[in-house]
N, C-alpha and C positions, 0 to 999 in steps of 0.2 A: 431526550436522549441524545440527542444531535449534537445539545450543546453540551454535553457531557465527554462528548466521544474528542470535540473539538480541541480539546484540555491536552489530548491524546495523541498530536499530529504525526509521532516517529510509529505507534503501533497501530498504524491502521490497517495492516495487512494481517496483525494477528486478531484485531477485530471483528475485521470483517470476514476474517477466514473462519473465527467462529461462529458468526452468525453464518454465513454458507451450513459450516458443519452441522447446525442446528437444523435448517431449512430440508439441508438431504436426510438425517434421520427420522424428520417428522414426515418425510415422503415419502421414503422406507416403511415406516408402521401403516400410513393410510396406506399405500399400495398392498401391503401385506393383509391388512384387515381385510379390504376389498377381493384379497384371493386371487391378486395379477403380479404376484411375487417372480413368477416364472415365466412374463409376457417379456423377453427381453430387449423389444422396441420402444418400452418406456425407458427403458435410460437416456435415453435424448430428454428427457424432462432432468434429467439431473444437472448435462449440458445448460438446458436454461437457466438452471438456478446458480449454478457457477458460473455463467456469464453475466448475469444479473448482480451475483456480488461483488466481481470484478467492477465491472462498472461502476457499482455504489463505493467503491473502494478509491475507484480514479476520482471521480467526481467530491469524495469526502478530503482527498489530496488537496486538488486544486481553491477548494473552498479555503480550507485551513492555510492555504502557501500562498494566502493574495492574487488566485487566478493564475500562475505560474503552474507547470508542469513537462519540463522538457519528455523529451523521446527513452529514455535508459531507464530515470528517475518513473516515467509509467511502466514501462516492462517489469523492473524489478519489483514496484509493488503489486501487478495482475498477476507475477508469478508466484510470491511471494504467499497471496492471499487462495490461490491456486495449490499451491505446494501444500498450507500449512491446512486448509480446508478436505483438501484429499488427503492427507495423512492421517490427521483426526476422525475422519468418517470411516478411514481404513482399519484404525483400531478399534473401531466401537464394534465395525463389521467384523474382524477376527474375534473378539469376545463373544459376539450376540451367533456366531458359525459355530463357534466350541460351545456354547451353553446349550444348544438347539441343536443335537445330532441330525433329526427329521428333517430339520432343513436342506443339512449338507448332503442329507440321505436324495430328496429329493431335487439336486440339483446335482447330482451325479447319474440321477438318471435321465435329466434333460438337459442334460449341456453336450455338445460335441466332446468327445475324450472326457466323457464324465468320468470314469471311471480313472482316471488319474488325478482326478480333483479332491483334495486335502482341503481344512478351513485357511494353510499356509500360503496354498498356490492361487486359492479363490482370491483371497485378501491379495497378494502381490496381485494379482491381476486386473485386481478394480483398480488398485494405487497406477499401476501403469497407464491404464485408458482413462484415471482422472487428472495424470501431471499432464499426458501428453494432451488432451483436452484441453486442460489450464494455459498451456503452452498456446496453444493455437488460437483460441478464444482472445488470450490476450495480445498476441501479435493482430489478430483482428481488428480488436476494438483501438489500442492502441492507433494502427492507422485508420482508423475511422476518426476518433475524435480528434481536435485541435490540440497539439501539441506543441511546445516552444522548441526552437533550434537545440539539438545537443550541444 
C-alpha cells in the first residue's frame, strides 16, 4: 500500500486525511458499542489519531520528495490532512445525528446548553475543535521534526 500511495506524492493530504477519517469513525462505533458515547474525555483519543495521521502524512512527504521537506510545505500538508479529515468525519457525523434522533435526544441532555444543541450546531462544533486541533497538532509536530530552511 505504501508503494501504491507513493505513485500519489501531490495527494497525500487527501489520503491520509482519509484514512484519519476512517480511523475516527471506526472509534466512534467502538466507543459507541462499548456505551462511552457520552464520556467526553475520550475525545483526546481522536486528538491522537489526528496527530498520528498527520505525522504519517509528513513522513509519507518526505519519503516521496528525496528526504526534502521545508517549514510551509509541512504546515500546509498537517493542515491540509487536518482540514480535510475533520470535514469528512464532520459529515458522516451530521448524517449519523439526523438518522439517530436518540442520540441527539441524549446529548442534549448531557451537554452544557444542551438544549440549544441541533444535529447543525453539534456537527459545526466538533468541525471547529477538530480544525483548530489540526492546527495546533500540526504546528507542533511541524517544530518537532527536522525540517529544511523555508
Amino acid at each position: 500500500m505504501i508503494r501504491k500511495m507513493a505513485k500519489y506524492p501531490t495527494r497525500i493530504p487527501q489520503i491520509y486525511g482519509t484514512l484519519v477519517t476512517i480511523a475516527l469513525i471506526l472509534y466512534f462505533f467502538i466507543i459507541y458499542a462499548l456505551g462511552f458515547i457520552y464520556v467526553t474525555e475520550l475525545r483526546v483519543f481522536n486528538l491522537a489519531i489526528q496527530v498520528a495521521g498527520i505525522y504519517l502524512a509528513l513522513k509519507q512527504y518526505r519519503r516521496t520528495h528525496d528526504g526534502e521537506l521545508n517549514y510551509l510545505r509541512a504546515m500546509s500538508i498537517g493542515v491540509g490532512t487536518s482540514f480535510i479529515a475533520t470535514s469528512t468525519f464532520v459529515l458522516f457525523l451530521f448524517i449519523y445525528l439526523n438518522a439517530d434522533p436518540n442520540m441527539m435526544e441524549t446529548i442534549r441532555e448531557h451537554a452544557p446548553l444542551g438544549q440549544y444543541l441541533d444535529p447543525y450546531i453539534a456537527s459545526f462544533s466538533v468541525w471547529l475543535e477538530g480544525i483548530f486541533s489540526g492546527f495546533m497538532a500540526t504546528f507542533v509536530i511541524v517544530n518537532y521534526i527536522r525540517t529544511d530552511k523555508a
